[in-house]
C-alpha positions in Angstrom: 37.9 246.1 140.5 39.4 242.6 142.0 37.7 240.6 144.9 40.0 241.5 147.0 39.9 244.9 146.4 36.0 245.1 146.5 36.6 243.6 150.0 39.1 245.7 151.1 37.1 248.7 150.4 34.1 247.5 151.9 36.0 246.9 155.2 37.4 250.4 154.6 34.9 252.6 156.7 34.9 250.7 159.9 38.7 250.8 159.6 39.2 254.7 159.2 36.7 254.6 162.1 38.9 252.1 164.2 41.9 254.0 163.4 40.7 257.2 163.8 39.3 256.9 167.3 43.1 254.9 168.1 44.9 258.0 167.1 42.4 260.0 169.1 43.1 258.2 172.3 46.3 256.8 172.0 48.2 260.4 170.5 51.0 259.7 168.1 53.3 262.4 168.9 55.0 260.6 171.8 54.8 257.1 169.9 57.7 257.8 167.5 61.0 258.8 167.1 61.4 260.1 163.9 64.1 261.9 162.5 63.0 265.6 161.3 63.6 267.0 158.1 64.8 270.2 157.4 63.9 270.7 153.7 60.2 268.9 153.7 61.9 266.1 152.4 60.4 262.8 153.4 62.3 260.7 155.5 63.1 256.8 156.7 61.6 257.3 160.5 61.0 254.2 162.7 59.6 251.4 160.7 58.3 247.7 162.3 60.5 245.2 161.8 59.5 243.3 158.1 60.6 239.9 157.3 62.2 239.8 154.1 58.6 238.5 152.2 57.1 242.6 152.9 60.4 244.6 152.3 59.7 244.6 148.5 55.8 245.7 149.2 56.9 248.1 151.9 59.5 250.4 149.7 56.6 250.2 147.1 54.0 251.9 150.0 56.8 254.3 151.1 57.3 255.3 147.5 53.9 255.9 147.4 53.5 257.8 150.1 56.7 259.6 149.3 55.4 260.7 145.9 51.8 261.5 147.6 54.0 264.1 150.5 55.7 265.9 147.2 53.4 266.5 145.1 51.2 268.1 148.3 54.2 270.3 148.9 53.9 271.1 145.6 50.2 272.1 146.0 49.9 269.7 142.9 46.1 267.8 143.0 46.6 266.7 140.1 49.0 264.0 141.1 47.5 263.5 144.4 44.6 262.2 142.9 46.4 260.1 140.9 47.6 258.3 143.7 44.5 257.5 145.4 42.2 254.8 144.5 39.0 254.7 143.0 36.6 255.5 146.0 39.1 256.5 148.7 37.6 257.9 151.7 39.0 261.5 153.0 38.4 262.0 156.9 39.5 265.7 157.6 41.4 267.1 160.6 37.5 268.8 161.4 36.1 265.2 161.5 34.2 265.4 158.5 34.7 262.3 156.0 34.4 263.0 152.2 33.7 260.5 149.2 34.8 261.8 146.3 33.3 259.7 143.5 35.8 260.2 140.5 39.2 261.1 140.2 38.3 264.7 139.0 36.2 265.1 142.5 39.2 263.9 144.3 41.4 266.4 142.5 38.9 269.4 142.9 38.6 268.1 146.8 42.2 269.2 147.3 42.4 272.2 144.6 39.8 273.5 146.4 41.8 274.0 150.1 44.8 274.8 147.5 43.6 278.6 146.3 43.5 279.7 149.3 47.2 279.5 150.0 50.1 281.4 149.3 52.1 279.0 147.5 55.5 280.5 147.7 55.4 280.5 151.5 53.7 277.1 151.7 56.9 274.9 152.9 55.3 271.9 154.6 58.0 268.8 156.5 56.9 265.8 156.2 58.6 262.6 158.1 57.7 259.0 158.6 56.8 258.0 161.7 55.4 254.7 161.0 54.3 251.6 158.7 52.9 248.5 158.7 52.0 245.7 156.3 48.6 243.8 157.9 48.4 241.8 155.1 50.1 241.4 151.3 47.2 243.8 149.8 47.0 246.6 152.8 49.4 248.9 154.4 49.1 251.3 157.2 51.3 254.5 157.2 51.4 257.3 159.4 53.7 260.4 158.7 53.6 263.8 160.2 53.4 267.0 158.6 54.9 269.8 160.1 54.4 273.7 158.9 57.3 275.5 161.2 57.0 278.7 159.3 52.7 278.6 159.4 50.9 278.8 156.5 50.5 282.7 154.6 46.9 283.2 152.6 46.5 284.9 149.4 44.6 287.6 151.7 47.2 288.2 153.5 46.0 285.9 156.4 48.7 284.1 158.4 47.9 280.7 160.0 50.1 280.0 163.5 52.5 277.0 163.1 51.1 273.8 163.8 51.6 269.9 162.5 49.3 267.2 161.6 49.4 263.3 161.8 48.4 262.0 158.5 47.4 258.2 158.4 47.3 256.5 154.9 45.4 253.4 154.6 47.1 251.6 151.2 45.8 249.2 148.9 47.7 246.8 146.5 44.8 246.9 143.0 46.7 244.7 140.3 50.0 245.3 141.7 49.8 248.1 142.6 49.6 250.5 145.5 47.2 253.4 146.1 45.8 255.2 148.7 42.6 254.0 149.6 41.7 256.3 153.1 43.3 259.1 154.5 42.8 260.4 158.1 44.1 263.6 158.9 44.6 265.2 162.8 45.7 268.8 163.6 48.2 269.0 166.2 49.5 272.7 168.0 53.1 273.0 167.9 54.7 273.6 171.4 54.0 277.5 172.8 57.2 278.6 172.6 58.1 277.6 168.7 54.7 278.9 167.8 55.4 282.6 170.2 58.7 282.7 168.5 57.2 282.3 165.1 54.5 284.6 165.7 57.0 287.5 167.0 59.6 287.4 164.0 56.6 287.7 161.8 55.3 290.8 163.3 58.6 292.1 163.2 59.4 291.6 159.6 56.0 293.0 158.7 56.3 296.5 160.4 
């Protein structure tokens, strides 16, 4: 591991922290315009302005992040963990930060919130709402995650729509980007999308 990683990663905490409590106060649902998707494909929201020096980096990150939203759709921790870098830092929508030490931890991390889910009804949307390149070795990307439809268990169990703000905290290692710290935050969909949700289910169930 570089210099400049070892440094990156040693600021890492007190930035997940920082961003964390920004999110917290600041909301991010009314920060954005992004454009929704209707197939959980990830798409080009609002971006920040990049001179022409960070547009090569930033498609890099957003490829990254692209690749990361897939293979979750996919319910596919193998790949996830792939993309994340050797001691990246997990802080749940609970709160709660993780450290998995290896990439096989990381892996088992998400496999393990995996089983529980139905994966044929897991359809996940996921759309970029923002990015931004502090330096040439970090990026900061925030994308939501929507579930319209909820999210059906193996047991039968159905969890009411709702969407999360994900924020990705990316490091370049050797040319190359990987996901260093991930914040997630749960958000409750409006009332009325969730009541309408909640009554066609019923319906088709009886």
């Amino acid at each position: 591991m570089n210099v400049i990683t070892c440094a990156v990663l040693a600021a890492l905490r007190l930035l997940i922290f920082v961003v964390q409590i920004w999110i917290w106060n600041q909301g991010m649902s009314g920060a954005f315009t992004p454009r929704e998707s209707e197939n959980g494909e990830v798409l080009h929201g609002d971006v920040l302005k990049l001179n022409s020096s960070e547009i090569a980096q930033g498609e890099r990150v957003r490829e990254l992040i692209s690749a990361w939203c897939s293979a979750y759709s996919q319910l596919d921790s193998k790949q996830m963990a792939s993309l994340e870098a050797e001691g990246a830092e997990i802080v749940d929508a609970f709160g709660d930060a993780h450290y998995p030490s290896s990439r096989d931890d990381r892996e088992h991390f998400w496999a393990e919130g995996f089983e529980i889910i139905e994966p044929r009804e897991f359809h996940p949307q996921q759309t970029f709402q923002h990015i931004q390149l502090p330096s040439s070795h970090m990026a900061v990307v925030q994308v939501k995650v929507t579930y319209p439809h909820g999210i059906r268990l193996k047991g039968r169990e159905f969890i009411p729509p709702y969407s999360e703000v994900h924020t990705f905290i990316v490091t370049n290692n050797q040319h190359r980007w990987l996901i260093a710290g991930h914040i997630f935050v749960r958000q409750e969909l409006p009332r009325t999308l969730t009541g309408d949700r909640q009554g066609s289910t019923e319906h088709r169930e009886r």
